[in-house]
N, C-alpha and C positions, 0 to 999 in steps of 0.2 A: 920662741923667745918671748912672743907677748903672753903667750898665758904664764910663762913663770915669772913674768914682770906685773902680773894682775894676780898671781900667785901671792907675791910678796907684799904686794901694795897693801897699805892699813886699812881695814874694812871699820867703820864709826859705826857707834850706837844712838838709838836717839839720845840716851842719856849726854853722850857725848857733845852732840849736837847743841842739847839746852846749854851747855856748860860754851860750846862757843858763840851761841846768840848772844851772853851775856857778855861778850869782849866785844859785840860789834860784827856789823857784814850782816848779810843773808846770805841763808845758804838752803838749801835743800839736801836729801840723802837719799839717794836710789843705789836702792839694796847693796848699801854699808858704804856706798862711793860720795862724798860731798861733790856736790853742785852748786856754784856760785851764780846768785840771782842779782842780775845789774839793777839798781832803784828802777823803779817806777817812771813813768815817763807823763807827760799829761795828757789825763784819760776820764774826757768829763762822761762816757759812754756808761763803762765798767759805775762809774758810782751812780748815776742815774738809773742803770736796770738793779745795781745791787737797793738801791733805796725803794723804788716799786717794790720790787719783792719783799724789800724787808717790813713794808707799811703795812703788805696784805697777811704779811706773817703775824704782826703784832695786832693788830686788829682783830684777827680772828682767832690767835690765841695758839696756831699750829704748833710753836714751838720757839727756836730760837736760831738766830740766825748770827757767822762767823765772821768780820771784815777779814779782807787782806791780809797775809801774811799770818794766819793761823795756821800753824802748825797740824796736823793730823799725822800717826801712827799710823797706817794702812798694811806694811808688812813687818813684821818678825825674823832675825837671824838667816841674812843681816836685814838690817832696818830699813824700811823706807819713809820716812818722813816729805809728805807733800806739803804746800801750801798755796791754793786755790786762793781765785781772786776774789770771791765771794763763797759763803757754803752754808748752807740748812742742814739742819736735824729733826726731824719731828720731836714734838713733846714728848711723847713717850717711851721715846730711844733716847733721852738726856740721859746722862750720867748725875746722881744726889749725891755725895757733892760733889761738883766738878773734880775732876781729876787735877794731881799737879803737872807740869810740862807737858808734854805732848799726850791727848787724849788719845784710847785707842778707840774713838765711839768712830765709827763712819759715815761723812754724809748722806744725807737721803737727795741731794743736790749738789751739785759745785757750778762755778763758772770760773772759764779760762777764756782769759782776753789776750787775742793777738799781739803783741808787743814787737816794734822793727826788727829789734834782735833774734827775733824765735823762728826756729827753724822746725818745716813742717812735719818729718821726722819727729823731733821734742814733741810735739805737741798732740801726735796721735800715740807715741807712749806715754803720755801723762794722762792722758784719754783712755786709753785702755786700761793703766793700771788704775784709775780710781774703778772705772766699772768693773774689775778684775777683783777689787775690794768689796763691792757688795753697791755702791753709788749708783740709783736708782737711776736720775738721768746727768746729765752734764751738759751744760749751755756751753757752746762754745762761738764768742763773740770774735766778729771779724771786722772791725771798724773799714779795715779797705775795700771790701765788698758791701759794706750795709747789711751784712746778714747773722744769723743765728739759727747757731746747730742743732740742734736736741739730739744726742745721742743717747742710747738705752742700749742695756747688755744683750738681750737675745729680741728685738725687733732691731728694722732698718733705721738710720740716720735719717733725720729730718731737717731739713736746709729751710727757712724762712727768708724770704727779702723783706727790704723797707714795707711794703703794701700789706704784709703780711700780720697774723697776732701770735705773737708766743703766749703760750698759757704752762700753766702749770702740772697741767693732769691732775693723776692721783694724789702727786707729789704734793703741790700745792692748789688742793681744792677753790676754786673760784679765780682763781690767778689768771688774767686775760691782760697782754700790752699789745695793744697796737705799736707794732714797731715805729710807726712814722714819729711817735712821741718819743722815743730815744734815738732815729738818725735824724742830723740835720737835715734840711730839705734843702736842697742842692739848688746855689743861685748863681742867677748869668751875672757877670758883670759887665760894666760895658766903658768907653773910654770915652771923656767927653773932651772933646778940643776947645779949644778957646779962640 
């Protein structure tokens, strides 16, 4: 019964998709299924590491770099429309001129920040399907942990803690953060009587 019930069910294109951002909502599409993306929640994390990266990106001319909530083409019939919390392209995989709605260029980077709602499931199929697209590495930001992922399609996952530095690799040549500059450094507090 459920597959003739996913039988039936409307499969969206991204076209589709551009035509309901522009009524409002977020959504995302995994392969032709809309997925509704709850707002943002407050994440001074995600814009601190996307701003490092985006400094070293513009400074040395790599390319260009995608806020939040940009849309990416990744698969074809049916669609899958992602949008990564932050995302690179090298300069020389840009598209002249940009494309209109959803680009089919794929990033050379993404980052996916843990959000309360996400469940860990979602989030290593979002993980796999950008690497599945050709996405060189993927950061993946854990604010509850302090840590940072580097996933890559055919080597191992790389876990970093607070003490640790994410760089860039290939990806973004010269890219070094000491993480301690984007977690907060964890304070005791103490209760004073009177």
């Amino acid at each position: 019964m459920r597959a003739l019930t996913r039988a039936i069910e409307r499969l969206y294109t991204a076209e589709d998709l551009t035509r309901l951002s522009a009524q409002g909502g977020r959504h995302e599409l995994i392969r032709g299924v809309l997925r509704a993306m709850p707002p943002a929640g407050w994440d001074r994390m995600t814009y601190d590491l996307s701003l490092y990266a985006g400094q070293h990106v513009k400074e040395h001319d790599l390319g260009r770099c995608f806020a939040a909530e940009t849309g990416f083409l990744i698969e074809r019939d049916p669609d899958t429309v992602l949008a990564p919390d932050w995302a690179f392209v090298a300069k020389e995989r840009l598209a002249e001129p940009a494309p209109s709605g959803y680009g089919a260029v794929i990033p050379d980077l993404v980052l996916k920040t843990w959000s309360p709602h996400d469940r860990k499931s979602e989030i290593a199929d979002k993980i796999g399907r950008w690497l599945q697209a050709g996405v060189r590495i993927v950061w993946e930001l854990y604010p509850g942990s302090r840590t940072v992922t580097a996933h890559r399609r055919r080597a191992p996952s790389r876990r970093l803690e607070a003490e640790e530095t994410l760089t860039g690799e290939e990806v973004l040549p010269g890219f070094s953060l000491p993480l301690r500059r984007l977690f907060p450094m964890e304070t005791k507090t103490s209760l004073v009587g009177g």
